[in-house]
C-alpha positions as CSV (number, residue, x, y, z in Angstrom):
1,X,-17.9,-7.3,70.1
2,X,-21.6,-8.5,69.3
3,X,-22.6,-8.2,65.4
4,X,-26.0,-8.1,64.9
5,X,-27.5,-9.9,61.7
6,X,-28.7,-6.7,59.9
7,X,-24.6,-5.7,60.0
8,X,-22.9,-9.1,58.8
9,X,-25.9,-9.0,55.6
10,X,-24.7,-5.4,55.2
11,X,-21.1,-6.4,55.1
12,X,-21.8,-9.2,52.7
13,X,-23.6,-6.8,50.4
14,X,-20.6,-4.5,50.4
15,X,-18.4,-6.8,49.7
16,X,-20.7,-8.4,47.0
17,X,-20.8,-5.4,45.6
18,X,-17.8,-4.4,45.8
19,X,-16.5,-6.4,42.3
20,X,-19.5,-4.9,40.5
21,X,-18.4,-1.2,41.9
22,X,-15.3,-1.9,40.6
23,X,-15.7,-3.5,36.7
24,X,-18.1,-0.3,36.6
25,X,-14.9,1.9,37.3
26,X,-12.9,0.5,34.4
27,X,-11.7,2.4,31.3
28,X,-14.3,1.6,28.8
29,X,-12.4,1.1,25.1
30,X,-14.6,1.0,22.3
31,X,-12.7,-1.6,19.4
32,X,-14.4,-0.8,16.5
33,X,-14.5,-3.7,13.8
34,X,-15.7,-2.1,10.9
35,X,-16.8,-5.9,9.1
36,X,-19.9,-8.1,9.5
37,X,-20.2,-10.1,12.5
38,X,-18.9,-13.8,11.8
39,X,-16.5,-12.8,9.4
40,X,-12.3,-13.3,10.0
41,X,-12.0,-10.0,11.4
42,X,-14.7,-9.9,13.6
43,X,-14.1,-13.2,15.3
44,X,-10.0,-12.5,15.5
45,X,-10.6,-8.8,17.3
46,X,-13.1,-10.4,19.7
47,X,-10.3,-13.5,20.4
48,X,-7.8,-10.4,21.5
49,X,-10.0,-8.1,22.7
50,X,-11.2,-11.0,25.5
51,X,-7.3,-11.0,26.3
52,X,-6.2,-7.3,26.4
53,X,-9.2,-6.0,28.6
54,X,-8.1,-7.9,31.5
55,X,-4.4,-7.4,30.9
56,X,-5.0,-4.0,31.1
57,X,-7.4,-3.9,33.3
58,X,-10.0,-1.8,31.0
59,X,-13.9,-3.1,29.6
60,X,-13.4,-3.7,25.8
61,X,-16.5,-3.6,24.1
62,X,-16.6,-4.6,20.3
63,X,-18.9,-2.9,17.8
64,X,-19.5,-3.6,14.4
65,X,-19.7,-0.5,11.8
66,X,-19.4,-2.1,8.4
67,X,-19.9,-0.7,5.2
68,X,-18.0,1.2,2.3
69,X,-15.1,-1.5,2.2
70,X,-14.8,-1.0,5.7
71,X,-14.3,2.3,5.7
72,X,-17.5,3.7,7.8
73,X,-15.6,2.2,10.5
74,X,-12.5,3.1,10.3
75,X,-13.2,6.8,9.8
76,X,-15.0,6.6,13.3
77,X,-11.4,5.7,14.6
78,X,-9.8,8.6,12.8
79,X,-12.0,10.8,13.8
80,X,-11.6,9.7,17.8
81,X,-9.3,11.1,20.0
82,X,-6.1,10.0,20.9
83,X,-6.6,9.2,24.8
84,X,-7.0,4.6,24.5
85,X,-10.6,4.7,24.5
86,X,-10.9,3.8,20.4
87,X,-9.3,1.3,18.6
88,X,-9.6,-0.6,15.1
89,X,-9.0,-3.8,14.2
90,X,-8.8,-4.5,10.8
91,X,-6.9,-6.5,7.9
92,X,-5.1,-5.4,4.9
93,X,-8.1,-3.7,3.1
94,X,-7.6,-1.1,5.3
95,X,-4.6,0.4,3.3
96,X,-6.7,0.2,0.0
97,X,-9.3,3.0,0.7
98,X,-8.1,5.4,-1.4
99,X,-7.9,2.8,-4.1
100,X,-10.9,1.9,-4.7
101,X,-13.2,4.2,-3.4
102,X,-14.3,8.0,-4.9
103,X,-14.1,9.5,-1.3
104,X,-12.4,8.7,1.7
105,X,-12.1,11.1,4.7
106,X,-9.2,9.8,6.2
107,X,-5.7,8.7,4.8
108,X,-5.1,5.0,5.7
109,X,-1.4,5.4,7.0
110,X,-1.4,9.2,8.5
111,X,-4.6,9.3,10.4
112,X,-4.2,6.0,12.4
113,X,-1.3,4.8,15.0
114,X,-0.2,1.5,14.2
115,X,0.4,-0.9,17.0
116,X,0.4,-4.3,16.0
117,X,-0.6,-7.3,13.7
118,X,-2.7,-10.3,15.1
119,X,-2.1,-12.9,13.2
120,X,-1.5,-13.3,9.3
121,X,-3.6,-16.3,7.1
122,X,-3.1,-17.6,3.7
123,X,-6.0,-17.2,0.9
124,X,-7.3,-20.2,-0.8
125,X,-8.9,-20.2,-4.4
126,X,-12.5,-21.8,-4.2
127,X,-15.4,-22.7,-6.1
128,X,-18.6,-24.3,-6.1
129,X,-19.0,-28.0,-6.6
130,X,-20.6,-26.8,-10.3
131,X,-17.3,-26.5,-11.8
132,X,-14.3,-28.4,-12.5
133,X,-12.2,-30.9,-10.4
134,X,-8.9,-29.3,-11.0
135,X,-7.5,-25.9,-11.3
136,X,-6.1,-26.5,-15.2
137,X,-9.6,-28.0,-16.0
138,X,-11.3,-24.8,-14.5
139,X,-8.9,-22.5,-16.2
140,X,-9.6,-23.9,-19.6
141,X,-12.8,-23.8,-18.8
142,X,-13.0,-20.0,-18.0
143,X,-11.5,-19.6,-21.1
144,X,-13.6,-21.6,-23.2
145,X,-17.0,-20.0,-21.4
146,X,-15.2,-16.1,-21.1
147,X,-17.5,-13.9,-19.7
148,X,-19.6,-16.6,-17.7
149,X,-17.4,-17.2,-15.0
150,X,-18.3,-14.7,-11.7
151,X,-15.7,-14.0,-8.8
152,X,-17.5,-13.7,-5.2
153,X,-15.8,-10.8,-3.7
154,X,-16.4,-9.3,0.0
155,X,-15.2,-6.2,-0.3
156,X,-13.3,-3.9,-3.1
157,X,-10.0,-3.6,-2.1
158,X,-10.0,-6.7,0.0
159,X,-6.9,-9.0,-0.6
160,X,-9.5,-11.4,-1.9
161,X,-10.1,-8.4,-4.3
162,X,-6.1,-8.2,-5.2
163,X,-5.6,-12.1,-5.3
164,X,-8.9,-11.9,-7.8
165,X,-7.5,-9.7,-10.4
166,X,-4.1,-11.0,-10.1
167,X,-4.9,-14.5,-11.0
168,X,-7.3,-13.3,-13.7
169,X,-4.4,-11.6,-15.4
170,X,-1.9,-14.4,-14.6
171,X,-4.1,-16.8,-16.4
172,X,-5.2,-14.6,-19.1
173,X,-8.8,-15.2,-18.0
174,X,-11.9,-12.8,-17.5
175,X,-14.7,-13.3,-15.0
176,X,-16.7,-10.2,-13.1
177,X,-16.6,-8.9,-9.6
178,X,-20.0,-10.1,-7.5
179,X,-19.6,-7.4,-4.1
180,X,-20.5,-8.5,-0.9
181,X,-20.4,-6.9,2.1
182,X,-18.7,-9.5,4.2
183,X,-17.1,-12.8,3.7
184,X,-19.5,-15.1,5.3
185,X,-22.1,-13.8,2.5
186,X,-20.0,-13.8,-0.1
187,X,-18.8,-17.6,0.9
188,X,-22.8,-18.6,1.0
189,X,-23.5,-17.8,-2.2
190,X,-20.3,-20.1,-3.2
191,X,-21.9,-22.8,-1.2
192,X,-25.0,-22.6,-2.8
193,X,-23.5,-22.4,-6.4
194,X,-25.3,-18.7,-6.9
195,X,-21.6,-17.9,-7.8
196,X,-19.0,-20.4,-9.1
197,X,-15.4,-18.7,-7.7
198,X,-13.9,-16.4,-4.7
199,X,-10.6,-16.0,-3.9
200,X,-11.4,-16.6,0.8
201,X,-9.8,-16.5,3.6
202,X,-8.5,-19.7,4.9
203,X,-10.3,-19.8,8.1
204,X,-13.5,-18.7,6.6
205,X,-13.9,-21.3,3.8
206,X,-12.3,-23.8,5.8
207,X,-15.1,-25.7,7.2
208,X,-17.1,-25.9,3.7
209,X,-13.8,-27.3,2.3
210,X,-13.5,-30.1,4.7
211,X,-17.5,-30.6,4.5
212,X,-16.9,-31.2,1.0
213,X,-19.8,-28.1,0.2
214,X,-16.9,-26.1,-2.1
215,X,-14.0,-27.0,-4.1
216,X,-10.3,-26.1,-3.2
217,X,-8.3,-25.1,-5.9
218,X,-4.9,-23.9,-4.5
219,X,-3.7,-22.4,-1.2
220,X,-2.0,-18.7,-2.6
221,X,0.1,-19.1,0.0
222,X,4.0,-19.9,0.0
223,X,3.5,-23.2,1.9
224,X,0.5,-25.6,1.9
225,X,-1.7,-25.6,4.5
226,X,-1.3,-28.2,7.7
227,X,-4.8,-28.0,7.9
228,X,-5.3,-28.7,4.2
229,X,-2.2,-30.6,3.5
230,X,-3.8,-32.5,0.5
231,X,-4.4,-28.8,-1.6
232,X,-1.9,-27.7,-3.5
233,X,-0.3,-23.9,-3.7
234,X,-1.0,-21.5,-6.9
235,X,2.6,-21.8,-7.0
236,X,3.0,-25.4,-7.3
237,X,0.7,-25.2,-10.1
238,X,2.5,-23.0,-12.4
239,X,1.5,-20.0,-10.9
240,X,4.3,-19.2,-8.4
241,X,3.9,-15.1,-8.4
242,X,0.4,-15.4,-6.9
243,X,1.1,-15.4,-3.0
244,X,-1.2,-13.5,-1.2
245,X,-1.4,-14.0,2.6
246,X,-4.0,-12.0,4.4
247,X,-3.0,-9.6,7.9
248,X,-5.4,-8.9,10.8
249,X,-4.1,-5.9,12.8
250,X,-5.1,-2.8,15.4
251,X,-4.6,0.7,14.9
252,X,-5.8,3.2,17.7
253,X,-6.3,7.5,15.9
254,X,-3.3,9.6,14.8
255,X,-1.3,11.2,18.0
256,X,-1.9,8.0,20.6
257,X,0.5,8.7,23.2
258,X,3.7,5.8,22.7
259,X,3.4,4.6,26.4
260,X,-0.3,3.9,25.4
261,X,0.6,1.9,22.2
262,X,3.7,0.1,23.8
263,X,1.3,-0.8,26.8
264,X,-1.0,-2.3,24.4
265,X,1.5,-3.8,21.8
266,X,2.7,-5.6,25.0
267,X,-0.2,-7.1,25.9
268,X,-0.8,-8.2,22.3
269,X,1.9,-9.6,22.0
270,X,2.1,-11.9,25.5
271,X,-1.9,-12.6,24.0
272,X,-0.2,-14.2,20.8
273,X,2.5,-16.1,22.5
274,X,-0.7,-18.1,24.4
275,X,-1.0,-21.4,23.9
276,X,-5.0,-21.2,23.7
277,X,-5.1,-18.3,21.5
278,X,-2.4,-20.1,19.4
279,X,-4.6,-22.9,19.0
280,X,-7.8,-21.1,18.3
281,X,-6.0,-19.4,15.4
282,X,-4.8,-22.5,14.2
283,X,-8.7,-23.6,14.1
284,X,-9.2,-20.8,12.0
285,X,-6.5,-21.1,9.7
286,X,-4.2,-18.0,10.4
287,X,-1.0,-18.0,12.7
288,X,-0.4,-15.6,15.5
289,X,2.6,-12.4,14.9
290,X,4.5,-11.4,17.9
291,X,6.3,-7.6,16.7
292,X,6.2,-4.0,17.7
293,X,4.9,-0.8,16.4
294,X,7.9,0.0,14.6
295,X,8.0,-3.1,12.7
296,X,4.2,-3.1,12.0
297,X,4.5,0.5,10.7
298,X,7.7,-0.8,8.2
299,X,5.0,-3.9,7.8
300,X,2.7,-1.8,6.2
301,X,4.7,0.6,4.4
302,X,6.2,-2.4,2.4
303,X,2.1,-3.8,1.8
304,X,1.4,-0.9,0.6
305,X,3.6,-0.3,-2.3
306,X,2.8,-3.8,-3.2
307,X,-0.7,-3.2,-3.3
308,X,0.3,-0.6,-5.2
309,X,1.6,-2.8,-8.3
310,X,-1.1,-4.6,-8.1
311,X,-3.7,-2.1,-8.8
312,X,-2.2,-0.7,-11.1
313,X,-1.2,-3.8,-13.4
314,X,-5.1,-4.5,-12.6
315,X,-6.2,-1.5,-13.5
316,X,-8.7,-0.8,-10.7
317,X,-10.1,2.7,-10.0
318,X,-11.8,3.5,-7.6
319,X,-15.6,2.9,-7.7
């Protein structure tokens, strides 16, 4: 059989084509991140989403909605229906709508499907090389200058947000809430000194620790840091109740089929048992959670009645 050159270029398009036929044939899933770009959230959903497209052999495309405490977001997930095209990823601000803001259209636990946590990172007290060396320097010193001291924030309702008002009552000291919308801004204005204190995420403030640009007061963790060995936690300071550890999870709407959200719970998990995505969350401070739905769901349950003390020993209504 004789095959001309027109055919053999016509079979190498088709078969060039072929890839690009079938990438456009894929489930497209919308992940809605409903933070900044650049912030813990963002950057975590992204690491996952790369690793659960493929597995599943679907296009993943992030977007960014943020706004309202991340709730703008999230109510576009609530609103979505059930059938694996939307998902949320977000961290433990998204059980604290109702807390702090006047009107939410969704209810944090009924309207979503959990399916699992990402990873889990500790907080880290920081402040801006204007004040003091040491944590009991800088507590006396809040209390000596009450009413001058300022707490970046990057969202109400954010752990940063429960660790903030917690360690203000722990220490019988007073300083107000500056709102961001994000953690990278709220960290910038630390780094410039526009705001002397914020309660971060490790992985976020990490780099301007090490850089020397911000101070490190304690890790409000249970454990020191390996990547910041030399910083102390709240607790080994005398203030052992204040152990906040931040959670980074997905969610698809209310009524997602289980074989969906066991299909994607187990390629989460195998994604968080990788050695590269182990290591990249390592870089950013946080450590990677293998679990199922169930023990997500229980997960959160438990967070939110703590969250629960909290607000209300803090007295925070909803803005």
């Amino acid at each position: 059989m004789i095959i001309t050159r027109r055919a053999a270029l016509t079979g190498l398009a088709g078969a060039a084509l072929a890839p690009r036929i079938a990438f456009a044939q894929r489930k497209i899933v919308r992940l809605i991140v409903p933070a900044a770009a650049g912030g813990a959230i963002d950057v975590i959903g992204r690491l996952y989403a790369q690793r659960i497209a493929p597995a599943l052999d679907e296009s993943w495309v992030v977007e960014n909605k943020a706004g309202a405490s991340n709730t703008l977001g999230a109510a576009e997930v609530a609103r979505a229906a059930p059938d694996g095209a939307t998902y949320l990823t977000n961290a433990d601000i998204h059980i604290m709508a109702r807390h702090v803001m006047r009107s939410v259209s969704y209810d944090p636990l009924a309207d979503f499907t959990p399916i699992s946590r990402f990873a889990t990172s500790p907080m880290v007290l920081i402040g801006s090389m204007k004040t003091p060396a040491t944590m009991q320097a800088l507590i006396a010193d809040m209390k000596a200058k009450a009413g001058e001291y300022t707490f970046a924030n990057s969202a109400l309702g954010s752990m940063g947000h429960l660790a903030t008002e917690s360690f203000k009552r722990r220490t019988g000291t007073s300083a107000e809430l500056v709102n961001y919308r994000g953690t990278a801004p709220a960290i910038t204005d630390v780094v410039a000194g526009q705001v002397p204190l914020m309660v971060a995420p490790l992985g976020s403030a990490l780099s301007f620790i090490t850089d020397g640009k911000v101070r490190a007061f304690a890790i409000m963790g249970a454990q020191r840091s390996a990547l910041l060995p030399s910083v102390p936690t709240a607790g080994e300071q005398g203030l052992s109740d204040l152990n906040f550890t931040l959670w980074y999870g997905l969610w698809g709407p209310k009524g997602l089929p289980a074989e969906t959200v066991q299909r994607v719970n187990a390629t989460v998990q195998a994604a968080s048992k990788d050695r590269e995505i182990v290591e990249k969350l390592t870089a950013l401070g946080a450590e990677a959670v293998t679990e199922d739905p169930a023990s997500f769901a229980k997960f959160i349950e438990a967070e939110i009645q703590r969250a629960n003390r909290v607000v209300e020993e803090a007295g925070i209504k909803p803005g």
